[in-house]
C-alpha positions in Angstrom: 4.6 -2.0 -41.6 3.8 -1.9 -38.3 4.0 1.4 -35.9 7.1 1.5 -33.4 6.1 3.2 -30.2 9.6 5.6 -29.6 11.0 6.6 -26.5 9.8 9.9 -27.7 6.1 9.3 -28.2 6.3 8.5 -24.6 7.9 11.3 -23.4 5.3 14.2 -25.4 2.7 11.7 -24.1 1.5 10.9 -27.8 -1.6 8.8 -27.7 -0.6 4.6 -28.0 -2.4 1.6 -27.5 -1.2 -1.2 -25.5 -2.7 -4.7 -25.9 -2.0 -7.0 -23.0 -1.1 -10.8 -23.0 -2.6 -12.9 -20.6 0.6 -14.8 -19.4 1.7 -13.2 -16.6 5.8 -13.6 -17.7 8.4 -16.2 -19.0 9.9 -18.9 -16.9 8.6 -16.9 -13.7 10.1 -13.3 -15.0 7.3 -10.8 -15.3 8.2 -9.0 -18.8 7.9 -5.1 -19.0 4.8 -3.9 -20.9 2.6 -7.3 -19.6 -0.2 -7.2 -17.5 0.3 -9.1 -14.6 -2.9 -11.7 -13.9 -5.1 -10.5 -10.9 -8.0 -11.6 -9.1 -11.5 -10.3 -8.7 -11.8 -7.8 -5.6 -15.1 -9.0 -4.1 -16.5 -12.5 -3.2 -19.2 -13.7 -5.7 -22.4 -14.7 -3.6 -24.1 -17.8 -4.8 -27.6 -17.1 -5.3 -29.8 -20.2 -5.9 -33.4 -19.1 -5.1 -35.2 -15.8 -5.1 -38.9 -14.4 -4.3 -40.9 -14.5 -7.1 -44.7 -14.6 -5.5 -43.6 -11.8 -3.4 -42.2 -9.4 -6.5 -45.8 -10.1 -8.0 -47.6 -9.2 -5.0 -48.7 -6.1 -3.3 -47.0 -4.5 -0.9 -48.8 -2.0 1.7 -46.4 0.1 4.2 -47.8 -0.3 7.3 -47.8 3.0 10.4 -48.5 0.6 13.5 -47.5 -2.8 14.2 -51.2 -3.6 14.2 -53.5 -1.9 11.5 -56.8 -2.9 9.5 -58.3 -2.9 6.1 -61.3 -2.4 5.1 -63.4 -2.7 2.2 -67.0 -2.7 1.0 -69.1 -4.1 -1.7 -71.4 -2.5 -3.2 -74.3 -4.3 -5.5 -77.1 -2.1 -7.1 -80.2 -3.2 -8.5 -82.1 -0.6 -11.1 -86.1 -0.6 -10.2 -88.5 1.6 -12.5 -89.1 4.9 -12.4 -92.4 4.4 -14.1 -94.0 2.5 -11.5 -93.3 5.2 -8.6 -94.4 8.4 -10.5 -96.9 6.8 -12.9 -97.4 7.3 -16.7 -99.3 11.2 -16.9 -97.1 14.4 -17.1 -97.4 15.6 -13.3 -98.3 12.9 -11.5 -96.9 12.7 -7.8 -94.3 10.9 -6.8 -94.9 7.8 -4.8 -92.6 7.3 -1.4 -88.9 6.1 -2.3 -89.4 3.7 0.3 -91.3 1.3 -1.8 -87.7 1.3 -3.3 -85.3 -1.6 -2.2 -82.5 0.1 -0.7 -79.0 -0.8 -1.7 -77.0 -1.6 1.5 -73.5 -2.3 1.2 -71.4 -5.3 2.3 -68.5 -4.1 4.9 -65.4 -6.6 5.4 -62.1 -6.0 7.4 -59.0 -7.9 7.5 -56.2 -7.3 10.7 -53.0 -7.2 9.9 -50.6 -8.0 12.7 -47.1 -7.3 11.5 -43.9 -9.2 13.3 -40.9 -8.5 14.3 -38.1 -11.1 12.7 -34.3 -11.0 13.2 -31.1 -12.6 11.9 -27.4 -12.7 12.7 -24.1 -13.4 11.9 -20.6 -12.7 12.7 -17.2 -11.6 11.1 -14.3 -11.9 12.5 -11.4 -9.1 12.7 -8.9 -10.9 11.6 -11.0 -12.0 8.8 -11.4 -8.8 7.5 -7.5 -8.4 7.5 -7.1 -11.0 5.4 -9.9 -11.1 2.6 -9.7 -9.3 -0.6 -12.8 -7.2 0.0 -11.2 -5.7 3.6 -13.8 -3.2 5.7 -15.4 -3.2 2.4 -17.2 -6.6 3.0 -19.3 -5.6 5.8 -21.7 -3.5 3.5 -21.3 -6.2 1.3 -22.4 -8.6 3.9 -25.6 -6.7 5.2 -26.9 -6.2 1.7 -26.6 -9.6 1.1 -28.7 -10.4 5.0 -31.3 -8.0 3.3 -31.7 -9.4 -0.3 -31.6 -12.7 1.5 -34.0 -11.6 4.0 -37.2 -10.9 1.1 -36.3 -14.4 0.1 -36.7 -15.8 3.9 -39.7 -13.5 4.2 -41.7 -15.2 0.8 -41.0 -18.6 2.7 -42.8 -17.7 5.6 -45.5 -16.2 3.7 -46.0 -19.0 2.4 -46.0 -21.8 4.8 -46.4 -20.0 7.9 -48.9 -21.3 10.7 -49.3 -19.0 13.8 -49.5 -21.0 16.6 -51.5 -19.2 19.8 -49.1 -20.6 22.5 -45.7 -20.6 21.0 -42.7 -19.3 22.1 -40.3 -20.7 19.7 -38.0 -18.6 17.6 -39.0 -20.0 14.2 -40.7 -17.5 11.9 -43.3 -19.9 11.6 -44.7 -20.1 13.2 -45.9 -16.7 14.2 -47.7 -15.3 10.6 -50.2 -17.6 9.0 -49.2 -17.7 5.2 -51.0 -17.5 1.9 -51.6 -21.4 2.1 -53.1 -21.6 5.7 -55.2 -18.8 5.2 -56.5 -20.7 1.8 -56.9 -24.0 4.3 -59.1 -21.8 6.8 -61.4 -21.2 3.6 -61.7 -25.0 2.8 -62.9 -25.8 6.3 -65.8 -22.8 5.8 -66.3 -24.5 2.3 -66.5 -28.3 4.3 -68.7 -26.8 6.8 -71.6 -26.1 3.9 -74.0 -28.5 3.5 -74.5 -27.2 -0.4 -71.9 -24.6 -1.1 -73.1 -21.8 -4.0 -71.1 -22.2 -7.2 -69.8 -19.1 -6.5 -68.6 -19.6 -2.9 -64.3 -19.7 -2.6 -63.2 -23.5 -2.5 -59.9 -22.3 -1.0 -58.3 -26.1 -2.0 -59.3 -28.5 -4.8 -60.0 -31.8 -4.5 -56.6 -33.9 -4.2 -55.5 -34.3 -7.5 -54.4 -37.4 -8.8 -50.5 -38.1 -9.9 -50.8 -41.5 -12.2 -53.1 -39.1 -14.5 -52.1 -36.1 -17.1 -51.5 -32.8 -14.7 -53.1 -30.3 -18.0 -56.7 -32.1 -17.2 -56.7 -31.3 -13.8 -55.3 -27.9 -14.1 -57.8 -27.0 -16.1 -60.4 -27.8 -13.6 -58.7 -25.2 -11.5 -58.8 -23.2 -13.4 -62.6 -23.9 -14.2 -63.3 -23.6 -10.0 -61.3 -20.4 -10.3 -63.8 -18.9 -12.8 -66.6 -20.1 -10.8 -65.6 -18.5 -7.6 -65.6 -15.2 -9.2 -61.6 -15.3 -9.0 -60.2 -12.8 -11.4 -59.1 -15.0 -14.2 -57.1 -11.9 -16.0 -54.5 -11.2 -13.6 -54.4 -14.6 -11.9 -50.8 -17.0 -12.3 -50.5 -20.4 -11.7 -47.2 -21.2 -9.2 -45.5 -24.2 -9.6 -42.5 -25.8 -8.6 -39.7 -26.9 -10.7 -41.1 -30.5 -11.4 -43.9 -29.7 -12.1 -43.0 -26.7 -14.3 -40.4 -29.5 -15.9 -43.7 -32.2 -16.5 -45.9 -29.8 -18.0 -42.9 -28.7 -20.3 -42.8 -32.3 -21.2 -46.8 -32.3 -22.0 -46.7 -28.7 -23.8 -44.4 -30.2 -26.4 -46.6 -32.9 -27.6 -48.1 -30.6 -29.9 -50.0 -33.3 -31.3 -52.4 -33.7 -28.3 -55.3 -31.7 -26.7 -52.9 -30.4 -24.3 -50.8 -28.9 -26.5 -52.9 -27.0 -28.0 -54.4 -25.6 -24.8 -50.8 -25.5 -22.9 -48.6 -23.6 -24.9 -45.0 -21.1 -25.1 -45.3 -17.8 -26.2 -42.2 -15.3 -25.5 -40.5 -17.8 -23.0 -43.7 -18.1 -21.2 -45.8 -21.2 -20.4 -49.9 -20.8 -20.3 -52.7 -23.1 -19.8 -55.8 -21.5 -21.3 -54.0 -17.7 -21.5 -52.8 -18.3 -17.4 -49.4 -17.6 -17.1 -47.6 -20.8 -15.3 -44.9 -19.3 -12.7 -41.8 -21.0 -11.5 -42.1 -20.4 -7.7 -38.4 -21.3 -6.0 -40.3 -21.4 -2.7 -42.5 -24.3 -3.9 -40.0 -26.2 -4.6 -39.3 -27.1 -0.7 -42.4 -27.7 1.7 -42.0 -26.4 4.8 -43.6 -26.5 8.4 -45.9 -29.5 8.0 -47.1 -28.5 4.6 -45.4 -31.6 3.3 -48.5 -33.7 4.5 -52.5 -33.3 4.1 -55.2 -34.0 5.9 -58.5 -32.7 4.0 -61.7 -33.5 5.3 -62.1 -35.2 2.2 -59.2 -37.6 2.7 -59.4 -40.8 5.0 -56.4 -40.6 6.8 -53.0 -37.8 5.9 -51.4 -38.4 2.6 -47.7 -37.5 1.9 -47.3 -34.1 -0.4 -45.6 -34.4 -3.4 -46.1 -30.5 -5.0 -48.5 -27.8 -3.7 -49.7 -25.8 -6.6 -51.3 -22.4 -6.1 -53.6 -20.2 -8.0 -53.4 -16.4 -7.4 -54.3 -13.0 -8.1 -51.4 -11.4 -7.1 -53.7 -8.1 -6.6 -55.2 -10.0 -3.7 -51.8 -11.0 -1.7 -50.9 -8.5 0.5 -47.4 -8.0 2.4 -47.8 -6.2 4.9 -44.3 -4.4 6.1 -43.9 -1.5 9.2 -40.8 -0.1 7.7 -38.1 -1.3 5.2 -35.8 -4.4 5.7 -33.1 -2.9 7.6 -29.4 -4.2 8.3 -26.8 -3.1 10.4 -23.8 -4.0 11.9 -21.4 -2.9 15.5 -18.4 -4.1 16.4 -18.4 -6.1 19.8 -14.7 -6.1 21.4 -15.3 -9.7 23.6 -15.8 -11.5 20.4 -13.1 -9.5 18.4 -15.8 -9.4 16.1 -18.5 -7.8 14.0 -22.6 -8.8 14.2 -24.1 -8.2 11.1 -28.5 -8.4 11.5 -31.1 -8.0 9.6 -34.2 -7.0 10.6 -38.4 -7.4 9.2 -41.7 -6.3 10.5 -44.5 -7.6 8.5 -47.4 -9.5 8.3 -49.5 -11.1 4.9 -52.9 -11.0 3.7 -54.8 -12.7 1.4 -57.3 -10.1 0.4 -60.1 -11.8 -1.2 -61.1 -15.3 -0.8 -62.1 -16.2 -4.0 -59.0 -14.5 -5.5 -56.9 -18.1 -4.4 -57.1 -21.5 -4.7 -54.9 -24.0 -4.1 -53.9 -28.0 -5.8 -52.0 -31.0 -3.6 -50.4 -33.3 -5.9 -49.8 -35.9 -3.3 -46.7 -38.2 -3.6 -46.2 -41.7 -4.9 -46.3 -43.6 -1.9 -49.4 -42.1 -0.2 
């Protein structure tokens, strides 16, 4: 039999439970004891793309708007002690400057951080008449700033300082990750015989009518031979070609597959973690052509694919992505900005390395 809530239980406020109906009423009269249907009471943003390579990378705080880093190298080679003090109990020690002294290798890196900026406005009577009310201003500068890291990663990325600009665009006022891989390349072109050892920066175009695991194995191969660090290096790829080696890892049958394989969710290629990178997935600022010394004329890019120790990319930020927001009373309006200082770094050269799949047509 089922329990009948009195007028009583009600009034010595006796524990009940109510269980609500979803329709709001009958025939357009609400009903007493139903819920009536409501909606949510904040917008829901739309977030397609997020940083990835920058969430991997390193991040150092800088104090000045321009600051260095240095580091050394240091490479020792043992010589005997036998030969400087002899074989007889006493005998004198010869001068340690027979000994080859161990001098080490100094290297400093600038990092120039700059300033970036972006607006937008919301209206009074907006704010009247939205759900969120006053409310949405916060909401709306912590959106500017989580939508800001994304904007920074971009320009990381493809950014190309340009000595002589003056134009607004981000840029080109940093060189990213990818120029600062192309600068290596042209030291690389400019050796007669590059050493094994000595940072490629970009591999040889790769070729798109072929299997991509082949040639990603020969990156990773280069990466070895640099002296790259294998162990904490990630490959990042766009969405295609995530989506085409996918398609290869499945065909368990082949070479591939046994070499390009899931574990946990995760795609490898001989134990290297392959990335989805959102901010490969869109070339920007020139990036979507190449022009390698070892090309006869620029070819059309299809995908840029790039090998990292994420130890080795540096953001470099003056302070904390900031946001705020004033009312201005000739617009009857509220400016919302957001605001970045920073500059990247790719710390070691042989720590990179970067693949151009070119496109169809070139």
């Amino acid at each position: 039999m089922a329990n009948i809530i009195t007028k009583e239980d009600i009034q010595n406020n006796r524990s009940f439970i109510l269980k609500w109906s979803k329709n709001p009423g009958d025939n357009g009269a609400y009903n007493p004891g139903w819920k009536q249907q409501t909606e949510a009471d904040r917008f829901l943003e739309l977030i397609e793309n997020r940083p990835s390579i920058m969430n991997d990378a390193v991040f150092h705080k800088m104090e000045a708007l321009e600051e260095d880093i240095s580091y050394m190298q240091v490479d020792v080679e043992l010589e005997s002690m036998e030969v400087l003090s002899g074989d007889n109990t006493g005998a004198q020690l010869a001068d340690l400057s027979t000994i080859t002294d161990t001098t080490p290798a100094f290297s400093r890196s600038v990092l120039r951080a700059r300033g970036m900026t972006a607006k937008t406005y919301t209206t009074k009577t907006f704010l009247l008449a939205n759900i969120e009310k006053e409310s949405f201003l916060t909401h709306m500068e912590s959106i500017l700033a989580e939508r800001a890291g994304y904007s920074s990663e971009k320009i990381s990325i493809y950014g190309k300082r340009k000595a002589s600009s003056r134009t607004k665009s981000g840029y080109d006022h940093i060189d990213g990750f990818l120029q600062q891989l192309y600068d290596v390349r042209d030291a690389y072109d400019d050796e007669a015989t590059p050493a094994a050892s000595m940072p490629m920066g970009v591999m040889p175009v790769l070729d798109e009518t072929k299997p991509l695991v082949p040639q990603l194995k020969a990156m990773i191969t280069q990466f070895t031979k640099q002296k790259g660090n294998r162990s904490r290096a990630k490959i990042y790829v766009s969405s295609t070609v995530e989506g085409t080696l996918m398609t290869e890892a499945d065909a368990r049958e082949t070479d591939a597959g046994d070499n390009l394989y899931f574990q946990g969710g995760q795609l490898y290629l001989w134990g290297v973690p392959i990335v989805h990178a959102d901010v490969l997935d869109d070339l920007k600022n020139g990036f979507d052509e190449y022009d390698g010394q070892d090309l006869q004329a620029a070819i059309d890019v299809q995908d840029i694919i790039l090998m990292a120790n994420p130890d080795s990319l540096v953001y470099g930020f003056l302070e904390e992505i900031t946001s705020e927001n004033d009312y201005l009373v000739e617009k009857k309006s509220y400016i919302s900005t957001v605001d970045v200082f920073f500059d990247v770094l790719l710390m070691y050269n042989k720590d990179g390395l970067v693949a151009i799949l070119p496109s169809s047509n070139s």
